[in-house]
C-alpha positions in Angstrom: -18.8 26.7 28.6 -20.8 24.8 30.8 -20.9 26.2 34.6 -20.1 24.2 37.9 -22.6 23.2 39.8 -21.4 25.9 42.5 -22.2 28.7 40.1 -25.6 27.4 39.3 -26.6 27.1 43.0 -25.3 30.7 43.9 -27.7 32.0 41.2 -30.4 29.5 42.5 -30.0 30.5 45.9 -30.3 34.7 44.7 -32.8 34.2 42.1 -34.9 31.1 43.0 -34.3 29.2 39.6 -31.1 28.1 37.5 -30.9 27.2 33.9 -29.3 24.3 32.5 -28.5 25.0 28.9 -28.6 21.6 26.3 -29.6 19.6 29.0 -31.8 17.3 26.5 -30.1 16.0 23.3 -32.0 17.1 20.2 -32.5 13.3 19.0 -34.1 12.8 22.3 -36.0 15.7 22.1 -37.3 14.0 18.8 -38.1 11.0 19.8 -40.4 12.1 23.0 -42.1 14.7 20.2 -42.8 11.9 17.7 -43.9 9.9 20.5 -46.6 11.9 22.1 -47.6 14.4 19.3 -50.4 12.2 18.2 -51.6 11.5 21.9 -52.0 15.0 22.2 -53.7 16.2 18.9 -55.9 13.6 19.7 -57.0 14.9 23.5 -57.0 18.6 22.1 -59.8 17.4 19.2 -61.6 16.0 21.9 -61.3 18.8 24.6 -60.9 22.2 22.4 -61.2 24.5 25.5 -58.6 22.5 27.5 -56.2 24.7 28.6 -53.3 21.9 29.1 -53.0 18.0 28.7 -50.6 15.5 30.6 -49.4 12.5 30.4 -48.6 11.5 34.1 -46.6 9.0 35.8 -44.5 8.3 33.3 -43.0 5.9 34.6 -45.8 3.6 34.1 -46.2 4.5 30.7 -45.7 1.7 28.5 -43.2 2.9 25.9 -42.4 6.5 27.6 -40.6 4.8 31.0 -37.6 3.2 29.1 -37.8 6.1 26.3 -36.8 8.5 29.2 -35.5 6.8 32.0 -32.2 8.2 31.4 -33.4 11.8 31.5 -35.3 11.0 34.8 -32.0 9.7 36.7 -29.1 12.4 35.4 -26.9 12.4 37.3 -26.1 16.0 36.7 -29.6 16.7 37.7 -29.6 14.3 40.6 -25.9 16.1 41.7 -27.6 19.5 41.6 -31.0 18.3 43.5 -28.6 16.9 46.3 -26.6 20.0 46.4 -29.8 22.6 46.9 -31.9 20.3 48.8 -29.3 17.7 50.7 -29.3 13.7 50.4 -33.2 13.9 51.0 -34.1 13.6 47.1 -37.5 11.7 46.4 -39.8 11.7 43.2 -43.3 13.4 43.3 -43.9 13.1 40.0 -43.0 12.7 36.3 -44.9 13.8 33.2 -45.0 15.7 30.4 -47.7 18.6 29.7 -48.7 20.4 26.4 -50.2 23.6 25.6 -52.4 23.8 22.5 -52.2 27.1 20.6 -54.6 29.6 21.1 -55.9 32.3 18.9 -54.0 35.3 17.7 -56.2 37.9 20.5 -54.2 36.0 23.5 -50.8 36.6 22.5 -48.4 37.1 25.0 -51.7 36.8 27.7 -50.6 35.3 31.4 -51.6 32.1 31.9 -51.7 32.5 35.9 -48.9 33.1 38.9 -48.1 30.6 41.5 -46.3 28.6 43.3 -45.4 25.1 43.2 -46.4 22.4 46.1 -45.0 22.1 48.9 -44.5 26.0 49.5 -45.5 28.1 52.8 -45.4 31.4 51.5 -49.2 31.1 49.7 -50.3 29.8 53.4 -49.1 32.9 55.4 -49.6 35.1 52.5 -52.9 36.4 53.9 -52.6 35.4 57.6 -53.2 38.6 60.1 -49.0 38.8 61.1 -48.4 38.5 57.3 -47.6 42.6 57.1 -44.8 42.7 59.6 -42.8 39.6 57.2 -39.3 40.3 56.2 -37.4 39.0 53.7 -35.7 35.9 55.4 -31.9 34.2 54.6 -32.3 31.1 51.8 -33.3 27.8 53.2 -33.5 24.6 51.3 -36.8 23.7 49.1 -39.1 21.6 50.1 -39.6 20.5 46.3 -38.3 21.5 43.1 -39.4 21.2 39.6 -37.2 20.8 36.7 -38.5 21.9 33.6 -37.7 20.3 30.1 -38.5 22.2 27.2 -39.0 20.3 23.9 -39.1 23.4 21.8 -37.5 27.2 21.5 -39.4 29.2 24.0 -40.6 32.3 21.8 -43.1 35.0 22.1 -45.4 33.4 20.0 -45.0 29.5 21.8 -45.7 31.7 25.3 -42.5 32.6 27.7 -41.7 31.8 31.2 -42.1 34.4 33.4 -40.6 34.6 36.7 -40.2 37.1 39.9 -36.8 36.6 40.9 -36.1 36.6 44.4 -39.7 35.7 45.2 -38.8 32.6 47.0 -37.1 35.0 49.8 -39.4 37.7 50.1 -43.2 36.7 51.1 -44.0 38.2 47.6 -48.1 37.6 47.2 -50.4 38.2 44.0 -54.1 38.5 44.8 -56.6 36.2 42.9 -57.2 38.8 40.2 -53.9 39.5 39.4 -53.1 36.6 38.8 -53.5 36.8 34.7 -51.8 40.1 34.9 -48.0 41.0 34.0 -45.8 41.5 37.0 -43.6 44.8 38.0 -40.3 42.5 38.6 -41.6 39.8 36.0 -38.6 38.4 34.1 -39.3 36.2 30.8 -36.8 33.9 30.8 -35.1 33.2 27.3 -35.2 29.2 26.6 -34.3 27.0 23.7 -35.1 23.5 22.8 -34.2 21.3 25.4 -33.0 23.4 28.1 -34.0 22.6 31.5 -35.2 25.1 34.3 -34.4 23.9 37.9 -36.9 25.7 40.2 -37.6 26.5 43.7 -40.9 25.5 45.0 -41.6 29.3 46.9 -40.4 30.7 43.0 -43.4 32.3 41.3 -43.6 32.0 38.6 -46.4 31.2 35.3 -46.7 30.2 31.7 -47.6 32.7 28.9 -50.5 31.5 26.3 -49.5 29.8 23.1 -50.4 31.2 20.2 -48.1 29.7 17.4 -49.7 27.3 16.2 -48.0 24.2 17.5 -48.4 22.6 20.7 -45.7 23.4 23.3 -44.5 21.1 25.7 -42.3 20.6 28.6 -41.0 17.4 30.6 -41.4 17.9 34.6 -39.4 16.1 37.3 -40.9 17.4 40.5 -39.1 16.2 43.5 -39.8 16.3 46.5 -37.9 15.6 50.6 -38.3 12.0 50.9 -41.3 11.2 52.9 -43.4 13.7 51.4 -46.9 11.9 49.9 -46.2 11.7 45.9 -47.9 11.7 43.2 -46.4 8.7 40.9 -46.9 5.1 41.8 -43.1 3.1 42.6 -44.9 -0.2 42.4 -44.2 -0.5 38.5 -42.3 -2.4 36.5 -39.6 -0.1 35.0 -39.2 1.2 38.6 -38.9 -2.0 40.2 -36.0 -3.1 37.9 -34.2 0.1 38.7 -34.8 -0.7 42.1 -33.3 -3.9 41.9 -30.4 -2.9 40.1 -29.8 -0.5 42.9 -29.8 -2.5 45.6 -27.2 -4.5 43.9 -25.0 -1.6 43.4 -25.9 -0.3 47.2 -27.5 2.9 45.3 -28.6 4.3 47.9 -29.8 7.9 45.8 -31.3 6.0 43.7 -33.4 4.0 45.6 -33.8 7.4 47.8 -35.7 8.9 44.9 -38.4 6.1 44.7 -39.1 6.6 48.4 -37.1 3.6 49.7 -34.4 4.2 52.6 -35.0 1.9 55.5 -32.1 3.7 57.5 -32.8 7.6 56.6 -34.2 9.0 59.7 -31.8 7.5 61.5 -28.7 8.7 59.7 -30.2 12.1 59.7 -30.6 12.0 63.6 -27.0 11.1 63.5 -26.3 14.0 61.4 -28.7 16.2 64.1 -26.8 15.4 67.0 -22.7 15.9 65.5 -24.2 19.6 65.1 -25.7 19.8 68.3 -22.7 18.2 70.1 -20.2 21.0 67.8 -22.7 24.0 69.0 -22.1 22.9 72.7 -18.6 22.8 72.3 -18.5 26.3 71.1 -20.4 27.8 74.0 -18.2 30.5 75.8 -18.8 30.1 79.3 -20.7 32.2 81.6 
């Protein structure tokens, strides 16, 4: 039974990641597979010791864009990203990424902890005052990714390991740890097509392939508006969605390709009703 978006963020908010089971249709699925397995074989032949290949902006791409366009604005997705981070939604960037496999030797090897951009906690992690940090209550992201995987995440294909809670707690790994398992590492069970929704203080880190196809994963990373991105919006298939979403007053939509003349102001707005209700709850001295 599918959850309600309430459930998912209470799990979000303790753990620092939900899962959204079936969130890409198996045709789908096919389709982006038979679209970009050749593009990748290709890269891997000529860059054997590559550790990952993307194909970036995708909106750009000439065949990609309209090919997943639809998985880019869910509104399921788009519902959630609203609810964890507020009406601030903008794109960073959109891609997909493949693994090639590796041999036998690396199975089930780290491929390396972090976080994703955006965060604070890998800023402060070695500052001077850094010993005295608590855990602190859960604020809102700055970014999030969400995570598409194409194929069943086993063993052998390399799981996703998380630290639950980690996007709380200040939790640091030093540079040469960063390949090694973790004491509250969990490795989250995926299958084809499910989607990981992540916080951008999460760590987390891949595992290496080893079975002997390459492994992919569509990421969404969004961002609060404003932020620099990554991905052009001065493209075609961006522009027509653009324009279609003026004409429906879409104001999400246009939101998530950085366009929302009235934003700062409506936020200000939204400042100064909670400032104006915290003064009228003052007790008097």
């Amino acid at each position: 039974m599918q959850r309600t978006l309430e459930e998912h963020f209470a799990e979000y908010k303790r753990n620092g990641f939900t899962l959204f089971r079936n969130y890409m249709s198996h045709s789908l699925l096919e389709d982006v597979r038979s679209a970009v397995d050749a593009e990748f074989a290709r890269r891997f032949a000529e860059h054997p010791d590559r550790p990952r290949a993307t194909i970036a902006d995708l909106m750009a791409h000439p065949t990609l864009a309209h090919l997943l366009k639809p998985h880019l604005l869910n509104s399921h997705m788009l519902d959630f990203a609203e609810r964890v981070m507020g009406p601030f939604v903008q794109l960073d960037s959109f891609e997909i990424t493949g693994f090639p496999s590796r041999p036998a030797d690396q199975f089930n090897r780290v491929a390396e902890w972090h976080r994703d951009a955006f965060n604070y906690s890998d800023m402060w992690a070695n500052h001077p005052s850094s010993a005295h940090f608590k855990p602190h209550p859960y604020t809102a992201p700055t970014a999030c990714n969400c995570l598409t995987y194409l194929q069943d995440m086993t063993a052998e294909s390399g799981a996703l390991r998380v630290v639950p809670g980690s996007h709380l707690d200040f939790s640091h790994i030093p540079a040469q740890e960063r390949d090694q398992p973790h004491a509250r590492e969990v490795l989250v069970e995926l299958s084809a097509g499910d989607m990981v929704f992540t916080h951008n203080e999460l760590l987390h880190a891949g595992s290496i392939n080893t079975s002997e196809q390459t492994r992919y994963f569509i990421s969404a990373y969004v961002q609060r508006i404003g932020l620099p991105h990554r991905d052009r919006f001065d493209v075609p298939v961006v522009e027509a969605i653009c324009q279609e979403a003026r004409q429906r007053n879409d104001r999400r939509t246009l939101r998530l390709f950085g366009f929302d003349a009235n934003f700062a102001e409506r936020e200000q707005a939204a400042w100064r009703a909670m400032i104006a209700e915290d003064r009228a709850e003052l007790h008097p001295q």
